[in-house]
C-alpha positions as CSV (number, residue, x, y, z in Angstrom):
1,X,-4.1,-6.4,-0.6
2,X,-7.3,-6.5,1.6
3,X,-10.2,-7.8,-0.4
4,X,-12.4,-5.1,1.2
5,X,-11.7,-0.7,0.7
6,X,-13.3,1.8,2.8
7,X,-14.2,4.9,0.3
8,X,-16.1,7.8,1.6
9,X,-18.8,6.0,3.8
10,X,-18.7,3.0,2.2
11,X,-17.3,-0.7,2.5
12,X,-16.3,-2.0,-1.1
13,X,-14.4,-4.6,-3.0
14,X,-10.9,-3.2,-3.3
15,X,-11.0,-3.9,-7.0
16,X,-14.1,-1.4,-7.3
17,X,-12.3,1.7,-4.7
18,X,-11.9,4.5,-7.1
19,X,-11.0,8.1,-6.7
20,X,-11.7,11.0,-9.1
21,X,-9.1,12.4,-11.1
22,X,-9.9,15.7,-9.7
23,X,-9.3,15.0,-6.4
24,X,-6.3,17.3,-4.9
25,X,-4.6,14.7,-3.5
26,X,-3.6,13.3,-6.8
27,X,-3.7,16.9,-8.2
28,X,-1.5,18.5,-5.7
29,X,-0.2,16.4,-3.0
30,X,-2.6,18.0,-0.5
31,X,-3.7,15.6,2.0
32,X,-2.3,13.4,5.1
33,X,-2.3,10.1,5.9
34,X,-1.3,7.2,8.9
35,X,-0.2,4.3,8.7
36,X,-0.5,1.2,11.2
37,X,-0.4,-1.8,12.3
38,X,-2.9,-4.5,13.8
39,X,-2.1,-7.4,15.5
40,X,-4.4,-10.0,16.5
41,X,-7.4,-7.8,15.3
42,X,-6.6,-5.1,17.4
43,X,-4.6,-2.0,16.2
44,X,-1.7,-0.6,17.9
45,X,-1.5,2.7,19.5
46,X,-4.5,3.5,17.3
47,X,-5.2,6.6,19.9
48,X,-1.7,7.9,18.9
49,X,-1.9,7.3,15.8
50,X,-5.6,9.4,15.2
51,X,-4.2,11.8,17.4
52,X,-1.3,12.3,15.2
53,X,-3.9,12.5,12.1
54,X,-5.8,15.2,13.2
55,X,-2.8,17.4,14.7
56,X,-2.0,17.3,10.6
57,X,-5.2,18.0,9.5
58,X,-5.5,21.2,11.9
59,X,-2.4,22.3,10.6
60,X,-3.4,22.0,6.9
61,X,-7.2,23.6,7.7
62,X,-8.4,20.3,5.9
63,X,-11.9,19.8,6.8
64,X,-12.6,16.5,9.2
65,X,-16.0,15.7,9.5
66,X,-15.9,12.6,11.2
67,X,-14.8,12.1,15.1
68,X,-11.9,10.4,16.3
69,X,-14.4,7.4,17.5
70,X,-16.0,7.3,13.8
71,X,-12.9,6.5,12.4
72,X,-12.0,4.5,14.9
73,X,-15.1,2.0,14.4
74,X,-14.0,2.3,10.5
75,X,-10.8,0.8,10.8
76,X,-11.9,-1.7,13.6
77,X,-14.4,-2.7,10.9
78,X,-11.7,-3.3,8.2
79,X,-9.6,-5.2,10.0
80,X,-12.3,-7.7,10.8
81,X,-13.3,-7.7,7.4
82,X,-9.6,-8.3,6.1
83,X,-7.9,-10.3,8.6
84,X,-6.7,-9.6,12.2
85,X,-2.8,-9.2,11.4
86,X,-3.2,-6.3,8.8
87,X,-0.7,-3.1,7.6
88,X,-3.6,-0.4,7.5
89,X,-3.1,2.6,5.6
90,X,-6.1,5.7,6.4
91,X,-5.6,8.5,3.9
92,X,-7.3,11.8,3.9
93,X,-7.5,14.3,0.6
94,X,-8.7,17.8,0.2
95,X,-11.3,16.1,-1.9
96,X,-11.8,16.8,-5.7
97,X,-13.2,20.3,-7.0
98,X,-12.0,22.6,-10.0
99,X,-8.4,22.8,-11.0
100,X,-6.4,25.1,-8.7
101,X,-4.4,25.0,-5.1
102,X,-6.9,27.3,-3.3
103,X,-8.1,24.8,-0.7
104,X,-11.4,26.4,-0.7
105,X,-12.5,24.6,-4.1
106,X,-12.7,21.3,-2.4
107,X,-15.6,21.4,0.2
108,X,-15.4,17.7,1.0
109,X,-12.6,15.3,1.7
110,X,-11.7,11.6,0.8
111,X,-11.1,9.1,2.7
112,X,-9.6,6.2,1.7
113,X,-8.6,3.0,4.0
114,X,-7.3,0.0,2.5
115,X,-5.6,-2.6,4.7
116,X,-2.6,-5.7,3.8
117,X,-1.8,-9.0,5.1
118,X,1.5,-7.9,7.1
119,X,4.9,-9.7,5.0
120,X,8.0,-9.1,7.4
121,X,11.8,-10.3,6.5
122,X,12.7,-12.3,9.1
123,X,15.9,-12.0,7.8
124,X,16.2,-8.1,9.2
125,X,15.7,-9.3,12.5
126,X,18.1,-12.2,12.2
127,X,21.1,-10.9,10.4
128,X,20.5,-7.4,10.7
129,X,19.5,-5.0,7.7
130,X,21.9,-2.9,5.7
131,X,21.4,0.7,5.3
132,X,23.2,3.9,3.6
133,X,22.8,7.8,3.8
134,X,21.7,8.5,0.6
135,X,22.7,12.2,-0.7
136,X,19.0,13.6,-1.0
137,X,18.9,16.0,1.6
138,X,16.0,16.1,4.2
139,X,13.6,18.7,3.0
140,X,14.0,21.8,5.0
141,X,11.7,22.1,8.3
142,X,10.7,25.5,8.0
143,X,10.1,25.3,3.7
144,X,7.7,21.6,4.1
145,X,6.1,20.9,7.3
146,X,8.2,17.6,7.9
147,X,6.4,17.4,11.1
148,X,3.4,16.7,9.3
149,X,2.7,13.1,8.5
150,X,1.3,14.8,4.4
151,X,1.0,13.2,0.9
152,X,4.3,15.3,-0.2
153,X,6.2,12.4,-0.1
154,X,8.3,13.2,-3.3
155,X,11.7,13.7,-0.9
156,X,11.8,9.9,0.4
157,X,11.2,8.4,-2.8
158,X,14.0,10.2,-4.7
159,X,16.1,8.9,-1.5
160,X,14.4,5.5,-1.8
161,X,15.8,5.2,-5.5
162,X,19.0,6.3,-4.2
163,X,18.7,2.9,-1.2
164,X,17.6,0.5,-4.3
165,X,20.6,1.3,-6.4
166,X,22.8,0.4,-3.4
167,X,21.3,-2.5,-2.7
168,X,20.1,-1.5,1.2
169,X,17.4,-2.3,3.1
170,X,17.1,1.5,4.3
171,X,18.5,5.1,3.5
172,X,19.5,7.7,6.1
173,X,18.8,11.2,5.0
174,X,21.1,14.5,6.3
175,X,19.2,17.9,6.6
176,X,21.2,21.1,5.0
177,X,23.8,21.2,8.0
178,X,24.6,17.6,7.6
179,X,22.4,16.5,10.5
180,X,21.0,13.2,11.0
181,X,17.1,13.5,10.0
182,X,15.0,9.9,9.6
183,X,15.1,7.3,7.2
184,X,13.1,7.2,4.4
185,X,10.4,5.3,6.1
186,X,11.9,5.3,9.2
187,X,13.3,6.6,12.5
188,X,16.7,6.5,13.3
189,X,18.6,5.4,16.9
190,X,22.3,4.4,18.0
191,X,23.5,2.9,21.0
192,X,26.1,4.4,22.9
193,X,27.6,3.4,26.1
194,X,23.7,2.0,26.8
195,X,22.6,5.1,26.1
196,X,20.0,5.3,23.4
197,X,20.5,8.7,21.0
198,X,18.2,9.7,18.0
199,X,18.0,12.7,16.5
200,X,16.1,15.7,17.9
201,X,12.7,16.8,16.1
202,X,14.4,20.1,16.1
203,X,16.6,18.3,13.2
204,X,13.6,18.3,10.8
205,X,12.3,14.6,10.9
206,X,8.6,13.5,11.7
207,X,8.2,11.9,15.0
208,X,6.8,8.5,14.4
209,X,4.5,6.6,16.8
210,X,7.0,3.5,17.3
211,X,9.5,5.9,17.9
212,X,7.6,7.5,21.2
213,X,7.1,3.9,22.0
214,X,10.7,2.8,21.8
215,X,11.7,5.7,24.0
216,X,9.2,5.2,26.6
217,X,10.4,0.9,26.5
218,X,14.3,2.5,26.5
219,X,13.4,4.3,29.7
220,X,11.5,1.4,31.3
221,X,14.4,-1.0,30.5
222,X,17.2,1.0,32.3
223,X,18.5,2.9,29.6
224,X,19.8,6.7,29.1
225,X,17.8,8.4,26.2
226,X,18.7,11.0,24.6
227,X,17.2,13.1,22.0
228,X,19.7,15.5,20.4
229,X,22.1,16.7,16.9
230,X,23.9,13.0,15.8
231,X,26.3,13.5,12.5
232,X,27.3,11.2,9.7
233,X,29.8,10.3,12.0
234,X,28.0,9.6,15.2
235,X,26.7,6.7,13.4
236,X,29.2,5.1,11.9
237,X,31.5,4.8,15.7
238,X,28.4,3.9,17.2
239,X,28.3,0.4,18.9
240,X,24.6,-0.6,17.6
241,X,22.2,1.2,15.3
242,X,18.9,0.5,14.5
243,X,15.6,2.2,12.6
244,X,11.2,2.2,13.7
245,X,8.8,2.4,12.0
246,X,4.9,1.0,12.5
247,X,5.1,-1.9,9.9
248,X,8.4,-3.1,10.5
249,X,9.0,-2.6,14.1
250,X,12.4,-2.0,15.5
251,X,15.1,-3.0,12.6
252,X,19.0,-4.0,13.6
253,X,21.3,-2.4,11.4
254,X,24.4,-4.4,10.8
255,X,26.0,-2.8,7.5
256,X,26.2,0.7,7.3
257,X,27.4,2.7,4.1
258,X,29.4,-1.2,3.1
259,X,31.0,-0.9,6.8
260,X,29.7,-3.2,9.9
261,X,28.0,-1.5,12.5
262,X,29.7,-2.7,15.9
263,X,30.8,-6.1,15.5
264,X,28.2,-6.3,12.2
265,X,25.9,-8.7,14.5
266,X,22.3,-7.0,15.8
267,X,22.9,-5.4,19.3
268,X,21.9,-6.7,22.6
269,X,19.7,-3.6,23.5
270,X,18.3,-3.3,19.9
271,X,17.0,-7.2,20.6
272,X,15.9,-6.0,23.8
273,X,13.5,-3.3,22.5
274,X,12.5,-5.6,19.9
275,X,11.3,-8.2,22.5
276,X,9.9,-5.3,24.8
277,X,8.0,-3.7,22.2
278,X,6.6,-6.9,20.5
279,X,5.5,-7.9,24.6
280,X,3.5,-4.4,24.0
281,X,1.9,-5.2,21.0
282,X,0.3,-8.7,22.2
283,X,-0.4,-7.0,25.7
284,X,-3.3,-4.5,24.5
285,X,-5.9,-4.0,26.7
C-alpha cells in the first residue's frame, strides 16, 4: 500500500487514514467508487474514469462538492506522492450521520483515495488465465443499478469465493435468463471469425472504462465488434476469449470451466489488443 491516504481534504500517512464507524458506507453500502490505473505518473483515461464517478453519484443524489478538476489535482497529487506506476482506488460515501438509510442524515460525504504499487502475473499474459462461470447469478438490472460503479459489492464476492474454490484466475457470472453478464472484476469478450462479441449493457453488467477502450482499439485494428446476448455456450465454441479490467489490462483466457479455450494457447487478436492498448497507455498526451 501507498505510504500516503487522501481523507477528506487532507494528505496523511496511510497507517493514520481512518473513517468513522458511522459513516453509511460501512453502515449501508451507500456510496461509489473508481478504480484506476497510473502509468508513468500519469493516470489513464482519468477523464473517463471521473466522468463515470459522477454519472453514479447523480444517480444516487450523493452530494459532490468538489469539481471534476479538484479531484483531478487530488489524485495527480497522490500518485506523485506514492510512486508513478500506482493501482488508485477514489471512494466516495454518503458520509457518517445517525443510524438509518434516509440519505438526508448524512450532509457531508467521504472521500477516501489510497493508491498501490501495481503487482501484475506475468503468467496471465504468457500462458493465458483460467476462468469458470460460477453459479451466483448477476444481480438483476432493474432490482441493483449494475450500471452503477456502487459499494454493493456483496454479488461478486459471493461469486469470487465461488472462483477461489475452483482454483481460477476469474469467474463469469450469468444474469436470470442465463445470459453472459461480466466477470467478477471484469469484462468479458470472445473472438469469433475476427469478430470481437461482448455482451450487451442491456445484459445487466457495468461498462468498464478498458472495455470502451478495447472496443474503440478492436475497431481501429480492423476488427468487427459486436455488442449483443452471448450464452454459456457462445463461450465455450468460441476460438479466443479474454476479460478487461483497469488494473489488469486485457487477460487471455486459455482454460475455461477445466476445458481449453481454442487451442488453450492466448489468441492472436487478444495479443493484439494487449499490445494496442499498452501502446495507449505509454502514448498519453
Amino acid at each position: 500500500m501507498g505510504n500516503t491516504v487522501y481523507l477528506n481534504g487532507k494528505f496523511v500517512p496511510a497507517d493514520e487514514a481512518a473513517v468513522s464507524v458511522f459513516d453509511h458506507g460501512l453502515l449501508y453500502g451507500d456510496g461509489i467508487f473508481e478504480t484506476m490505473r497510473a502509468y508513468n505518473g500519469k493516470i489513464f483515461m482519468l477523464s473517463e474514469h471521473l466522468d463515470r464517478l459522477y454519472r453514479s453519484a447523480k444517480d444516487l443524489e450523493l452530494n459532490m462538492p468538489w469539481s471534476p478538476g479538484e479531484l483531478a489535482e487530488v489524485l495527480g497529487r497522490l500518485v506523485s506522492l506514492n510512486g508513478d506506476n500506482q493501482y488508485i482506488r477514489l471512494t466516495i460515501t454518503r458520509g457518517p450521520g445517525p443510524v438509518g438509510i434516509d440519505p438526508r442524515l448524512c450532509p457531508e460525504p467521504t472521500i477516501v483515495v489510497f493508491s498501490k504499487d501495481i503487482t501484475i502475473d506475468e503468467r496471465l499474459y504468457r500462458e493465458g488465465a483460467r476462468a469458470v462461470f460460477v453459479e451466483t447469478p448477476r444481480n438483476l438490472a432493474m432490482a441493483v443499478r449494475t450500471d452503477i460503479k456502487s459499494l454493493n459489492f456483496l454479488n461478486n464476492i459471493l461469486a469470487k469465493r465461488e472462483v477461489i474454490r475452483y482454483g481460477a484466475d476469474e469467474g463469469f457470472m450469468l444474469n436470470y435468463r442465463g445470459q453472459v453478464t461480466e466477470g467478477t472484476v471484469s469484462n468479458v469478450f470472445m473472438i469469433r471469425d475476427n469478430c470481437v462479441l461482448t455482451p450487451s449493457p442491456a445484459c445487466g453488467l457495468l461498462e468498464g472504462i478498458t472495455r470502451v477502450k478495447v472496443i474503440e482499439i478492436a475497431y481501429r485494428i480492423g476488427c468487427q465488434v459486436e455488442e449483443t446476448v452471448l450464452f454459456r455456450q457462445d463461450l465455450e465454441n468460441a476460438e479466443e476469449v479474454f476479460y478487461t479490467n483497469s488494473g489488469s489490462e486485457v487477460v487471455p483466457v486459455v482454460m475455461l470451466d477445466n476445458r481449453p479455450v481454442g487451442n488453450g494457447k492466448p489468441g492472436r487478436v487478444t495479443l493484439k489488443l494487449l499490445e494496442r492498448y499498452r501502446d495507449c497507455t505509454l502514448a498519453q498526451d
